[in-house]
C-alpha positions in Angstrom: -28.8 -5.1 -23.7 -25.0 -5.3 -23.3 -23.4 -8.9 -22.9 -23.1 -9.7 -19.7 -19.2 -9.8 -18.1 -17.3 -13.3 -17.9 -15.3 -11.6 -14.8 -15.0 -8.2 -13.1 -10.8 -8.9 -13.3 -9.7 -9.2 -16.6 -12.6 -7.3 -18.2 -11.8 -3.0 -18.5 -14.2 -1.2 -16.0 -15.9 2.3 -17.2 -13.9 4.1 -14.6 -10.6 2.9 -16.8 -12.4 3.7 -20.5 -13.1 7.2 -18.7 -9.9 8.2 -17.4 -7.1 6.0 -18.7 -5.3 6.3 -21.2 -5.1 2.7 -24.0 -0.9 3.3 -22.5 -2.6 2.2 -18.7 -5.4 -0.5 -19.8 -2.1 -2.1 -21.4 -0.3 -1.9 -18.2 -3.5 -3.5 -16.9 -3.6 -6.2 -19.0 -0.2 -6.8 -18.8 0.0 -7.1 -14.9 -2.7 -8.8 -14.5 -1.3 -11.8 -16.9 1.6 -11.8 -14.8 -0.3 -12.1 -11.8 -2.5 -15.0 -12.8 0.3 -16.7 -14.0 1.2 -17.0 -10.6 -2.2 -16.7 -8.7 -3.8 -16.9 -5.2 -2.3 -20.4 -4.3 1.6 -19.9 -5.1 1.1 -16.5 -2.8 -1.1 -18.3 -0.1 1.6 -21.2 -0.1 4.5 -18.8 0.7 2.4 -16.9 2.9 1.3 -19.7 5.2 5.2 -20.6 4.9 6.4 -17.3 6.0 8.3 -16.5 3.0 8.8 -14.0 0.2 6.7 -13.8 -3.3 10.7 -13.7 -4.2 10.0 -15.0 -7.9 7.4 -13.2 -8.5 8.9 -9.8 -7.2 11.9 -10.4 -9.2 9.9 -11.0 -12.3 7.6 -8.2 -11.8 10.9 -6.1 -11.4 12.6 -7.6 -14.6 9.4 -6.5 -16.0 9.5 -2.9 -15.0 6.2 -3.0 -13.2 8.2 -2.2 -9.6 9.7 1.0 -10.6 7.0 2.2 -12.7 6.5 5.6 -10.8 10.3 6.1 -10.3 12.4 8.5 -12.5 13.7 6.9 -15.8 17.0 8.5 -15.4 17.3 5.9 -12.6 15.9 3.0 -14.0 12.1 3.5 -13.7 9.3 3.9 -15.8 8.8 7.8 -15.7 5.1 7.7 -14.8 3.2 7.9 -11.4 2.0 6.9 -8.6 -1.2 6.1 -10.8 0.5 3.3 -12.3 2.0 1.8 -9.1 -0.9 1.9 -8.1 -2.6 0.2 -11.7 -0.1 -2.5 -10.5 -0.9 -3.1 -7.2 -4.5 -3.4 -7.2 -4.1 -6.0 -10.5 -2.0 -8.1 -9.0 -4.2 -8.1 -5.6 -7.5 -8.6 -8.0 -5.1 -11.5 -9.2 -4.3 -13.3 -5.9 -0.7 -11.4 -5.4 -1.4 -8.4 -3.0 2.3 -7.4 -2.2 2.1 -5.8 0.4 5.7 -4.5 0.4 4.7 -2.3 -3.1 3.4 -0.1 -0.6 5.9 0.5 1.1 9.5 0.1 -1.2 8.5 2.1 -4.3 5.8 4.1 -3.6 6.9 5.9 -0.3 10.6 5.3 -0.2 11.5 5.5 -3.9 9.0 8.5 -4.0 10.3 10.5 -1.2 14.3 9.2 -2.1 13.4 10.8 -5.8 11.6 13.8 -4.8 14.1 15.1 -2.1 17.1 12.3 -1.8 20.4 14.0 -3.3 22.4 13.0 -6.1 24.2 10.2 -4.8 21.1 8.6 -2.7 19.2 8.5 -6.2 21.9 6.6 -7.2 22.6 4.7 -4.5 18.9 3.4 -4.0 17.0 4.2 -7.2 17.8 1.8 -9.8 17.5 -1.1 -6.8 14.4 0.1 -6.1 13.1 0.1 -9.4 14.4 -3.6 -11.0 13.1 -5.0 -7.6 16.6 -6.1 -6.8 16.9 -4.1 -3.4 14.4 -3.5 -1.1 13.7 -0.6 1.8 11.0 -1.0 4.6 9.2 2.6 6.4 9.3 3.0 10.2 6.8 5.3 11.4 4.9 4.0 13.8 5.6 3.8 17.2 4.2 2.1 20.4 2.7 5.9 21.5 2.6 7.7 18.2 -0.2 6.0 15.8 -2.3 8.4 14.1 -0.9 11.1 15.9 2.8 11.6 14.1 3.5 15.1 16.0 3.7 12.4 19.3 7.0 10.6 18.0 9.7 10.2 20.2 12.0 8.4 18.0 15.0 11.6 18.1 17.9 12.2 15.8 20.8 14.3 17.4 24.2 15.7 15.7 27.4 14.0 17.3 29.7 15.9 15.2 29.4 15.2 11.8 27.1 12.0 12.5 23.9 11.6 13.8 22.7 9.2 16.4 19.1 8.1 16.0 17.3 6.2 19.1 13.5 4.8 19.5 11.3 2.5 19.1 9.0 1.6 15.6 6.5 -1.2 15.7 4.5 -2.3 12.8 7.6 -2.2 10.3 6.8 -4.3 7.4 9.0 -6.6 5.8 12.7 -6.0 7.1 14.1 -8.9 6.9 13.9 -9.1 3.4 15.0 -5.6 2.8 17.9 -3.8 2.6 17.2 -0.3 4.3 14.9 0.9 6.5 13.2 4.9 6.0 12.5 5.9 9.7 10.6 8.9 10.9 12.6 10.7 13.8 12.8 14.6 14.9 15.5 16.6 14.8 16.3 19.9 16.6 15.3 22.7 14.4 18.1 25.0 13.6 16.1 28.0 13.7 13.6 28.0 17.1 15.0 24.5 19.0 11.5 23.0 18.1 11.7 19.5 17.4 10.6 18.7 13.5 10.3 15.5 11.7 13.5 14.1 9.1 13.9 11.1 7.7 17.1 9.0 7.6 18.4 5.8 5.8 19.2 3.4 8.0 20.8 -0.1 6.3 19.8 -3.1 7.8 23.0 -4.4 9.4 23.7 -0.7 11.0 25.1 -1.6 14.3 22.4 -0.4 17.3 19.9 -1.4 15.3 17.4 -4.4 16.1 13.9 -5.6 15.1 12.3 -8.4 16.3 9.1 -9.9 14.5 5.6 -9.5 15.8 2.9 -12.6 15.9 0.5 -11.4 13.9 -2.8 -13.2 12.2 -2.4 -11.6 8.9 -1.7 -14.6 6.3 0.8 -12.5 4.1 4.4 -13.0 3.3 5.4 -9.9 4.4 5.9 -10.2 8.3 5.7 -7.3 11.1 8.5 -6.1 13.4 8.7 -3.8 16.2 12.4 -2.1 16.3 14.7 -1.0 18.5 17.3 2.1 17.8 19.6 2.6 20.7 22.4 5.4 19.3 22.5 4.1 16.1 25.2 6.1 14.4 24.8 7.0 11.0 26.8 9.4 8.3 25.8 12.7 7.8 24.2 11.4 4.4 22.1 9.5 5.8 19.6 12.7 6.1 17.0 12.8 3.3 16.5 16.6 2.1 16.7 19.2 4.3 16.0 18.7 8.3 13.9 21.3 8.6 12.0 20.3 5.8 10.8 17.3 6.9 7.0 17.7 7.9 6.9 18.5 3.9 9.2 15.4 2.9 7.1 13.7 5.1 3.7 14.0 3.9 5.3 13.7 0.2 5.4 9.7 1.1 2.0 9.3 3.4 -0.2 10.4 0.3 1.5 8.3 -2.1 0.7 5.6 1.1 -2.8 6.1 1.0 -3.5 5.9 -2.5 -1.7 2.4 -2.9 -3.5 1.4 0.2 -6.4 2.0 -1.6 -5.1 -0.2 -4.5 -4.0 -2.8 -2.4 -8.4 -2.5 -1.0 -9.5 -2.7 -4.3 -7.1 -5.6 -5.2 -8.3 -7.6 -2.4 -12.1 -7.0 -3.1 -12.4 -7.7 -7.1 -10.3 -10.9 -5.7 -13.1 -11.7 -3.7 -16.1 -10.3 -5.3 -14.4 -12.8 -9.0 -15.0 -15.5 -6.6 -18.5 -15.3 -5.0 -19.7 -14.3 -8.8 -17.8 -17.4 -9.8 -19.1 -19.6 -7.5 -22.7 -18.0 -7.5 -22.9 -18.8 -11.3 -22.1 -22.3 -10.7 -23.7 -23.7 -7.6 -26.8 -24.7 -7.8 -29.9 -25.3 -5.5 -33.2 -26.8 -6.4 -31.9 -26.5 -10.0 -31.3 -22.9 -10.0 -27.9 -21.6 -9.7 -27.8 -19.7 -6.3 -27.2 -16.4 -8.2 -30.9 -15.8 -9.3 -31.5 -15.4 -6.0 -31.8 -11.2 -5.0 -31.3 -12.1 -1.6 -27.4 -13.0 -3.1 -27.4 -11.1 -6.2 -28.4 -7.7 -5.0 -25.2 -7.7 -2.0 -22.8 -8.8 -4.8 -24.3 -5.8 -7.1 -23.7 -3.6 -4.7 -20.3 -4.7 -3.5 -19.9 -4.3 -7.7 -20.7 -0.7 -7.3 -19.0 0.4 -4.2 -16.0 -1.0 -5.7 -16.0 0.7 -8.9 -16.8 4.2 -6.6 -13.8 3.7 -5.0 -11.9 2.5 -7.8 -12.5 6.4 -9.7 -11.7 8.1 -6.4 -8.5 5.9 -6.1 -7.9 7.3 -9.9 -8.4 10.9 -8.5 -6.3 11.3 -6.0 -3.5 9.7 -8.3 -4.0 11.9 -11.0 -3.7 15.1 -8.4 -0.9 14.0 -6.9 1.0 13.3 -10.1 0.0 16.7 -11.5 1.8 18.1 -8.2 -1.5 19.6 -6.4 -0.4 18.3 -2.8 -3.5 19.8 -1.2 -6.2 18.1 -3.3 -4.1 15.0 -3.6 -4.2 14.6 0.3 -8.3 15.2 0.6 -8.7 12.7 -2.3 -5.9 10.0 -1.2 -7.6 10.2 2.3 -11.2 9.8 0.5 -10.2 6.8 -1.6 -8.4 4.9 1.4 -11.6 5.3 3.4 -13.9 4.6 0.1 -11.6 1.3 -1.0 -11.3 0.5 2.8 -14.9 0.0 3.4 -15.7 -1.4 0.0 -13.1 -4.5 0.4 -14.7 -5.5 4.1 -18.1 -5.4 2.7 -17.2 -7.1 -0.1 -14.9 -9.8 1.6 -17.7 -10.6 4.0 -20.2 -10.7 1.9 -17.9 -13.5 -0.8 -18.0 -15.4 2.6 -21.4 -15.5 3.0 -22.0 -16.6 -0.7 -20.3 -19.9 -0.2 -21.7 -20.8 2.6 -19.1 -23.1 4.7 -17.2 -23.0 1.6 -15.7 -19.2 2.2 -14.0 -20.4 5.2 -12.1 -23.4 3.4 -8.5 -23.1 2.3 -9.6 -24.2 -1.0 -11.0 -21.1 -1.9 -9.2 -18.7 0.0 -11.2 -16.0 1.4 -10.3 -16.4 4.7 -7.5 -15.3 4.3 -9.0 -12.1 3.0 -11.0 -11.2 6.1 -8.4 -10.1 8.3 -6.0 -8.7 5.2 -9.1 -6.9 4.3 -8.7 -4.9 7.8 -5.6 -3.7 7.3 -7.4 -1.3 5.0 -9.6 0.4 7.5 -7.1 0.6 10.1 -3.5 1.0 8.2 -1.9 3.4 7.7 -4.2 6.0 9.2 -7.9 4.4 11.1 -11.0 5.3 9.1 -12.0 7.6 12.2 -9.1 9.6 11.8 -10.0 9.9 7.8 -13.3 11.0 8.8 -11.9 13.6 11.2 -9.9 14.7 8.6 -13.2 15.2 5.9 -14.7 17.0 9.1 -12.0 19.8 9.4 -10.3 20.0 6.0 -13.6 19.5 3.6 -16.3 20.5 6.0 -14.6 23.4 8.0 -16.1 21.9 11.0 -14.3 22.7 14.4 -11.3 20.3 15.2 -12.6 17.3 17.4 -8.5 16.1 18.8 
């Protein structure tokens, strides 16, 4: 029989051996250092402060782990959204889930790099990428969740301006970024149907407000509903082409997904490390609590939905890097759901393992149960995955 592991973090799982190259277990390894050096209590102490991972985002960026997936004409790495998403989910299996990964490089710098012109790559890029600028995503809105053909938020020409007006909630992390992406429609050129577009909106962009929302989420990354009321912008401020946008659009939600997943599977090696740690140790009538099936068999099986999601999650990168949009979305959509579901079981059941203990500060799992939610309700609700699986893999009728 094999040796047995010392810990599910820092030891290579067969889904990496598989399908990674020895180029992404080094990236791996590499994160992950960097993310125990800092660990769970320097994030939980700025979280429960309500401030930035600031020196661990900066050395992350000095590091080149940020802009990994981003052009290296521009200061990135050249690869994918596979590694982003290697470096997410290590430094959430570390204690450092940053949130705002999500968000900056994967879906702004992607879209900016896939569709931004000339100048907006260079504007944006490079900051992106070094960690030394920052841009939030505004797509939700207080009547357009899941449903993104419901936005109201409108772009019209005045000129050669635009002026952008609506409302976003759920905006993470603006005031510690520079830019904001929103989501608004524009006027189609060709039939008067409104379509979606994207614009960059700076921070400081007069018309524009955001005010935080109380959340229970113990991350350092705080929530803000926004305000546009006629903010004016240039003519630049477009990215690609305006009646492009569904496609522009959808280039940044999969990309979403996938590091949503990361950011799951982060959350629930943290936690499963934990209960096996503590399940080794603590001992009851002179057996260490472990032997027990009624504890050991939850935690094997948290063990295995975790690595299930963990190759899906590896899928859907690997499509979407190779360009197939199509298969990339089914599999992104798959390994949200998959990672989702596998960090709540597996949160819950770390709880359970310690006994009073998984409610303590000490240990920090608390804090996990309600970050563990944002995976099966953010960025798009586990139903509406499963609706999606109905129609697009099953070719069942349309339910909405």
């Amino acid at each position: 029989m094999s040796a047995p592991r010392t810990t599910t973090s820092t030891t290579t799982s067969t889904a990496a051996k598989l399908i990674e190259t020895e180029e992404r277990r080094a990236l791996r390894r590499a994160v992950g250092d960097l993310g125990r050096r800092y660990g769970s209590a320097y994030y939980l102490d700025r979280a429960r402060r309500g401030v930035p991972a600031e020196e661990l985002w900066a050395e992350a960026g000095k590091s080149g782990y940020l802009g990994v997936n981003l052009p290296a004409e521009y200061g990135g790495g050249g690869g994918g959204i596979t590694d982003l998403a290697i470096v997410l989910e290590e430094l959430g299996a570390a204690g450092c889930p940053l949130l705002l990964l999500i968000v900056s490089p994967a879906i702004c710098g992607t879209v900016i790099a896939r569709f931004g012109t000339e100048p907006q790559k260079r504007q944006w890029l490079p900051g992106l990428a070094d960690g030394t600028r920052r841009m939030a995503f505004g797509i939700t809105e207080p009547d357009a969740g899941s449903n993104s053909h419901r936005i109201s938020t409108v772009a019209r020409r005045d000129g050669d301006d635009w002026l952008l007006s609506g409302r976003k909630v759920f905006v993470s992390g603006i005031d510690h970024t520079d830019a904001v992406l929103f989501v608004g429609r524009t006027e189609d050129a060709r039939t008067g149907r409104l379509r979606p577009a994207l614009f960059i909106v700076p921070r400081e962009t007069p018309g524009f407000e955001y005010r935080p929302i109380p959340m229970e989420l113990v991350a350092p990354e705080k929530q803000f509903q926004v305000f546009l009321d006629e903010v004016r912008l240039p003519a630049d401020a477009l990215v690609g082409d305006e009646n492009a946008g569904l496609l522009q659009l959808f280039a940044g939600l999969n990309p979403e997904r996938i590091m949503t997943a990361a950011f799951s599977l982060g959350l629930a090696r943290q936690a499963l490390d934990k209960a096996v740690g503590y399940a080794r140790t603590r001992t009851v009538w002179d057996t260490p609590i472990g032997a027990h099936q009624g504890l050991a068999h939850p935690l094997a099986r948290c063990a295995i939905e975790i690595e299930l999601a963990r190759l899906m999650t590896q899928k859907a990168g690997r499509l979407y890097d190779e360009g197939d949009d199509a298969a990339a979305g089914e599999a992104a959509n798959m390994a949200k759901y998959a990672a989702g579901e596998a960090a709540a079981r597996t949160v819950d059941q770390a709880v359970q393992t310690l006994g009073g203990n998984g409610l303590t500060q000490e240990y920090g799992l608390g804090a996990l149960l309600a970050a563990t939610r944002v995976g099966r309700v953010a960025p798009v609700s586990r139903e509406m995955i499963l609706n999606y699986v109905a129609q697009h893999t099953l070719g069942l009728p349309r339910s909405y």
